[in-house]
C-alpha positions as CSV (number, residue, x, y, z in Angstrom):
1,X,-104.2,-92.5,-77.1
2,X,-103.8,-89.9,-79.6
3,X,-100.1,-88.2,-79.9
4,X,-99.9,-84.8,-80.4
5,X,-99.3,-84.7,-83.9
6,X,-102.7,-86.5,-84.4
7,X,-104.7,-84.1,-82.4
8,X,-103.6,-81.4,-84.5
9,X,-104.2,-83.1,-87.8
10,X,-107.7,-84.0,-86.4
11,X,-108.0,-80.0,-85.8
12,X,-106.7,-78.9,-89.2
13,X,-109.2,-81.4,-90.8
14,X,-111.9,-80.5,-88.9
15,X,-111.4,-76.7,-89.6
16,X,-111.2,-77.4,-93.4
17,X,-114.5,-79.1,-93.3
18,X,-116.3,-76.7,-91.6
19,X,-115.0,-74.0,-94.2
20,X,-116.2,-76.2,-96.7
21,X,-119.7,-76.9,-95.5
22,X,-120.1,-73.4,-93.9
23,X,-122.8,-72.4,-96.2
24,X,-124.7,-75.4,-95.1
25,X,-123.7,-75.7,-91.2
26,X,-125.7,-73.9,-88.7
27,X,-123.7,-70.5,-87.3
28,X,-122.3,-71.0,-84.3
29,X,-122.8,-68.8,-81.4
30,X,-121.5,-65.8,-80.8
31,X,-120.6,-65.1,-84.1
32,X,-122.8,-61.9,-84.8
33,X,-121.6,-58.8,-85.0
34,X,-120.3,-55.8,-87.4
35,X,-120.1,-57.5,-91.2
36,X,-116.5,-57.8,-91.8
37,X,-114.8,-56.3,-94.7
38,X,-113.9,-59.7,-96.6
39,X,-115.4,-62.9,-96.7
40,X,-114.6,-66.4,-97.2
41,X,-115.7,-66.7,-100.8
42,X,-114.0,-63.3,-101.6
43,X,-110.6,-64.6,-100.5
44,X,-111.6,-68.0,-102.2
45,X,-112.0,-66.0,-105.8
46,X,-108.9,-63.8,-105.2
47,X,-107.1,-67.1,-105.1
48,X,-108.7,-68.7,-108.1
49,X,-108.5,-65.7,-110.1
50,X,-104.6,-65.7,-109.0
51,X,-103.9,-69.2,-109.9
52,X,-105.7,-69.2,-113.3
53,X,-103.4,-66.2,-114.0
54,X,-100.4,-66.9,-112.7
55,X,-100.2,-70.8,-111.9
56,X,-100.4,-72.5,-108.6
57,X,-96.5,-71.7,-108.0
58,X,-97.3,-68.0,-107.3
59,X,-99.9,-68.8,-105.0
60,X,-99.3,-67.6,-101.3
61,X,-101.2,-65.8,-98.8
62,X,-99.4,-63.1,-99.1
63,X,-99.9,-62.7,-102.9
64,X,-103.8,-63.2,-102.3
65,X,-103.7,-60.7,-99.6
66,X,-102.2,-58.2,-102.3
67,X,-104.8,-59.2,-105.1
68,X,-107.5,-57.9,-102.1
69,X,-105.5,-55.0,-100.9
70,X,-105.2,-56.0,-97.7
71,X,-102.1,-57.4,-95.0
72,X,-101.5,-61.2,-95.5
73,X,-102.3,-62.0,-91.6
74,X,-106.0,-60.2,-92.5
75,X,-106.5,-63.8,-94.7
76,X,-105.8,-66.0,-91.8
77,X,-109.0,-64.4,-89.9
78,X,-110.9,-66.5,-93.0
79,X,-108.7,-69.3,-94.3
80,X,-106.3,-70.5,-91.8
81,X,-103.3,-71.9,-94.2
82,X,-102.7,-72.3,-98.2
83,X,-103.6,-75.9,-97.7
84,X,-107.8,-75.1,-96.6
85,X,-107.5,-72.3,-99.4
86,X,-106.6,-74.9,-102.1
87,X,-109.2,-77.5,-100.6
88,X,-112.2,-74.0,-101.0
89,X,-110.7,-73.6,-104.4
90,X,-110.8,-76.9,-105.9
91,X,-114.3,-77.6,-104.3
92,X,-115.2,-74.0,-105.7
93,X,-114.1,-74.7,-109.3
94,X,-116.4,-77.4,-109.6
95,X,-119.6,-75.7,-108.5
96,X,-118.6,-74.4,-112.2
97,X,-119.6,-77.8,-114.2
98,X,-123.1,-78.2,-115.4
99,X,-124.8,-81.0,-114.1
100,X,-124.8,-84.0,-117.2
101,X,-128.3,-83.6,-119.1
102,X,-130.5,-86.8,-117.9
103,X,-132.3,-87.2,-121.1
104,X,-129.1,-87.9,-122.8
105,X,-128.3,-91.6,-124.0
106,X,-126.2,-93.7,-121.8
107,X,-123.8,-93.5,-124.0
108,X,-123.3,-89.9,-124.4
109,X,-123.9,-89.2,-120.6
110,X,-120.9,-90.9,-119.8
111,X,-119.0,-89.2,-122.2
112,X,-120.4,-85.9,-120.9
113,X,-119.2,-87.1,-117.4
114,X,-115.4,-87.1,-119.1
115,X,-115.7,-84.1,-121.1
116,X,-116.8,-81.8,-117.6
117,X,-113.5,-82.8,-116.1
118,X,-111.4,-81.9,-119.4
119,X,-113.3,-78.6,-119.5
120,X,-112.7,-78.0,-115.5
121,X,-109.0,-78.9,-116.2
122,X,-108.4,-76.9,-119.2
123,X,-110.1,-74.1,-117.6
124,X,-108.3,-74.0,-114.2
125,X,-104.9,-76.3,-115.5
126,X,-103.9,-75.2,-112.0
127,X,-105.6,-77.9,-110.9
128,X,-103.5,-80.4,-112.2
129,X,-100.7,-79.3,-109.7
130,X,-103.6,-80.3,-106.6
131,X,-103.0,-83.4,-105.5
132,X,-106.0,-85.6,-106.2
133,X,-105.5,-88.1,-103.5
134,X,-107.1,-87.8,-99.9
135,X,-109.1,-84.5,-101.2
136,X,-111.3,-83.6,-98.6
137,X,-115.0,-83.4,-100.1
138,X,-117.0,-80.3,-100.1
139,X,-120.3,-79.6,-101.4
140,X,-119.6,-78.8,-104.7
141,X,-117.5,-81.9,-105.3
142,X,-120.1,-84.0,-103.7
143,X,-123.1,-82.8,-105.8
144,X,-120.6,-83.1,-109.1
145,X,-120.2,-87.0,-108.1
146,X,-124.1,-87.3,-107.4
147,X,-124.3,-85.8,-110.9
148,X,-121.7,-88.6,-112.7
149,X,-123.8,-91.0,-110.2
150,X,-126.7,-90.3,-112.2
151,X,-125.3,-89.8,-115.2
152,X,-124.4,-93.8,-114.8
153,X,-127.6,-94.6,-112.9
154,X,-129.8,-97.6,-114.9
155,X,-126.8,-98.6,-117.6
156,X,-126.8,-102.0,-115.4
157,X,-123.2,-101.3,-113.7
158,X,-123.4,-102.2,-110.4
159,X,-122.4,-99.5,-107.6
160,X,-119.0,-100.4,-107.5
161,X,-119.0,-99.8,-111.3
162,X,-120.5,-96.9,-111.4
163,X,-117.1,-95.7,-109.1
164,X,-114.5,-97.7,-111.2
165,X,-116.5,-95.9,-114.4
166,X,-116.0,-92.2,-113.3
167,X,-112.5,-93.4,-111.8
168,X,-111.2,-94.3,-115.0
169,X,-113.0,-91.8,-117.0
170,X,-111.7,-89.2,-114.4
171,X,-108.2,-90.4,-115.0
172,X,-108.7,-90.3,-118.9
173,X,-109.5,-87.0,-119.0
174,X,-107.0,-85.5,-116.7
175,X,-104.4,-87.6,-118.7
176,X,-105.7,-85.8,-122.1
177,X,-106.1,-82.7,-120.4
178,X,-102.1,-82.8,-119.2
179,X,-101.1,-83.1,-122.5
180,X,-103.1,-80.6,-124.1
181,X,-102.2,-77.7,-121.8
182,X,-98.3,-78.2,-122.5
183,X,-99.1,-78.1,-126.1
184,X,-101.1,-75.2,-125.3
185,X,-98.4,-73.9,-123.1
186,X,-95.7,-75.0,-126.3
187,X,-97.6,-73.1,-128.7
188,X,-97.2,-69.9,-126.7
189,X,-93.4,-69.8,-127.7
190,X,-93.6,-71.8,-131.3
191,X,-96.1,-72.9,-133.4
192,X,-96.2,-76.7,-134.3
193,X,-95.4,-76.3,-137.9
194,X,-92.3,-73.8,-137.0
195,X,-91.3,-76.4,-134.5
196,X,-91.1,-79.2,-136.9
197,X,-89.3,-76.9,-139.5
198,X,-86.7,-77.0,-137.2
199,X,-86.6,-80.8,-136.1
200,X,-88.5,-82.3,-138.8
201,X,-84.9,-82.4,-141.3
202,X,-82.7,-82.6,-138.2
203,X,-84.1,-86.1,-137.7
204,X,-84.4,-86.9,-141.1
205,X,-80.7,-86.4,-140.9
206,X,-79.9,-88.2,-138.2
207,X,-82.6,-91.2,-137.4
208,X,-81.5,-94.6,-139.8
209,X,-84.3,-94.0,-141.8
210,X,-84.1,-98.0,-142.2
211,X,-84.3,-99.2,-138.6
212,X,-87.4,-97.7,-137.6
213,X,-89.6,-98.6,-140.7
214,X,-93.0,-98.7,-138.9
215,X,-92.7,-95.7,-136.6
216,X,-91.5,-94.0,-139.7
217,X,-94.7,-94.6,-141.9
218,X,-97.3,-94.0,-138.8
219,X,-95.4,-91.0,-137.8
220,X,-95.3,-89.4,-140.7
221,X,-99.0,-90.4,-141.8
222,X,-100.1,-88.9,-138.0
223,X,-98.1,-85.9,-138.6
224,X,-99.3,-84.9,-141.7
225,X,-102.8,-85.5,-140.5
226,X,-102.4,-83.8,-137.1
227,X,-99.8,-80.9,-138.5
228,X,-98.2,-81.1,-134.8
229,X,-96.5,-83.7,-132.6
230,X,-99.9,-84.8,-131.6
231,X,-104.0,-84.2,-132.0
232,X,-105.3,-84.2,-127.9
233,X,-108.3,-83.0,-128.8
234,X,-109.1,-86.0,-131.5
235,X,-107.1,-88.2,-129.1
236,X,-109.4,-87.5,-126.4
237,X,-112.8,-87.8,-128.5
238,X,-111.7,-90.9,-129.8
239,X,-110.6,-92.7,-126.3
240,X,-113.4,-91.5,-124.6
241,X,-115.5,-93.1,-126.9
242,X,-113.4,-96.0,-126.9
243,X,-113.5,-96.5,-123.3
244,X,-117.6,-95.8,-122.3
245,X,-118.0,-98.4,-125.5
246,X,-115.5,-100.9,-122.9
247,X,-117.3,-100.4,-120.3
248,X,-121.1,-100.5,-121.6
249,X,-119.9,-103.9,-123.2
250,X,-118.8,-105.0,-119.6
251,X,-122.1,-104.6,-118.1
C-alpha cells in the first residue's frame, strides 16, 4: 500500500507532466472561461530570462513574480513550486537547438549531436546547476533525443549504442562546457595573460624547476600556444573528434 509520502510524490510528478505536455494533452473540462492575465509559458520565459541573467541562485518565485509585476502566490495559479518551473525551463531551453542536418556524414552528425549540448550549455550555463539525473522528459527534450536518434540512425550501432553514444557525447560536452564558462566567468575579473603575469614568475620562483621536468616542457609549450591556463574550445574540437572516431571504429 502506498504511504503518504508516495502518494504525494505520485501527485507532484503527475502535475509536472501534465505542465509539460499541456500543449499536447486535451483541456480538461471546465476549464473555459475569462483569458487570464499570465500564462504558463510567460512565467516559464520570466524564469529563463532571470536565470540567464542572474544565475540559478537567484531564482525564486518570488523574484519571477517581480520580473512579471505581479504577487509571488499569482505564479503558483501556473507553476505549482520552483522544482516544475525548473523541469518547464530545462525542457523549454531545448526546444532552442536545431535539429542535426540529416544529409550530414556520420561522422560530422555525431559531432553536431555534441556541439548542440555545448551551445545549449554555454547559452543557459544555468543549466549546469540542474541536476541531470531523474529529469522528467517533456516534449522538447523528447524530440531533441529523437533528433540525436537519427543523427546516429544507420552508422551500424545497435540501439543500445546509439544511447551509450549520446550518453557519453552528452557527458563530454557538458564536461567542456563547465570548464569553459569559469574561464569565461575568470576572464570577467582578469584576463589570462594578466593572470599569468602574476603567477607565471611566482612559480618559477618557487616550483624545483628540476623535479617536474616533463610537466615543465608541456606546460610551457601548451601555454604559449593557448596564451591561458587552457584552450576549451580546441580541447573540445579535438575530443569530440576523438571520441565519435572511438566509437565509429567500435561498430
Amino acid at each position: 500500500m502506498p504511504t503518504d509520502g508516495a502518494e504525494k510524490s505520485t501527485a507532484q510528478a503527475g502535475q509536472i507532466l501534465e505542465l509539460l505536455w499541456r500543449h499536447v494533452l486535451p483541456a480538461k473540462p471546465g476549464t473555459r472561461g475569462p483569458k487570464p492575465g499570465l500564462t504558463v509559458d510567460a512565467v516559464v520565459a520570466a524564469g529563463i530570462a532571470l536565470a540567464d541573467r542572474d544565475g540559478i541562485a537567484a531564482l525564486t518565485v518570488r523574484a519571477v513574480a517581480a520580473e512579471l509585476g505581479v504577487r509571488a502566490m499569482s505564479i503558483y495559479t501556473y507553476v505549482p513550486s520552483k522544482e516544475a518551473l525548473l523541469a518547464l525551463m530545462v525542457d523549454a531551453v531545448a526546444a532552442e537547438d536545431a535539429p542535426v542536418q540529416a544529409d550530414l556524414p556520420i561522422r560530422d552528425r555525431m559531432i553536431a549531436v555534441a556541439t548542440g549540448v555545448r551551445t545549449e550549455l554555454l547559452t543557459h550555463p544555468w543549466l549546469l546547476e540542474v541536476s541531470p539525473w531523474r529529469q522528467v522528459l517533456g516534449p522538447a527534450r523528447m524530440r531533441r533525443y529523437e533528433s540525436q536518434l537519427r543523427a546516429l540512425d544507420g552508422a551500424g550501432l545497435s540501439d543500445l549504442a546509439m544511447d551509450r553514444a549520446i550518453a557519453v557525447l552528452t557527458d563530454f560536452a557538458t564536461g567542456n562546457a563547465r570548464l569553459a564558462v569559469a574561464a569565461a566567468g575568470a576572464a570577467e575579473l582578469l584576463s589570462d595573460a594578466d593572470w599569468w603575469a602574476v603567477h607565471g614568475p611566482l612559480l618559477a620562483r618557487i616550483v624545483p624547476a628540476g623535479e617536474f621536468p616533463l610537466a615543465g616542457r608541456v606546460g610551457a609549450a601548451a601555454g604559449e600556444h593557448h596564451q591561458a591556463p587552457a584552450d576549451p574550445d580546441g580541447a573540445f574540437a579535438y575530443g569530440v573528434a576523438t571520441l565519435v572516431d572511438g566509437i565509429l571504429a567500435d561498430r
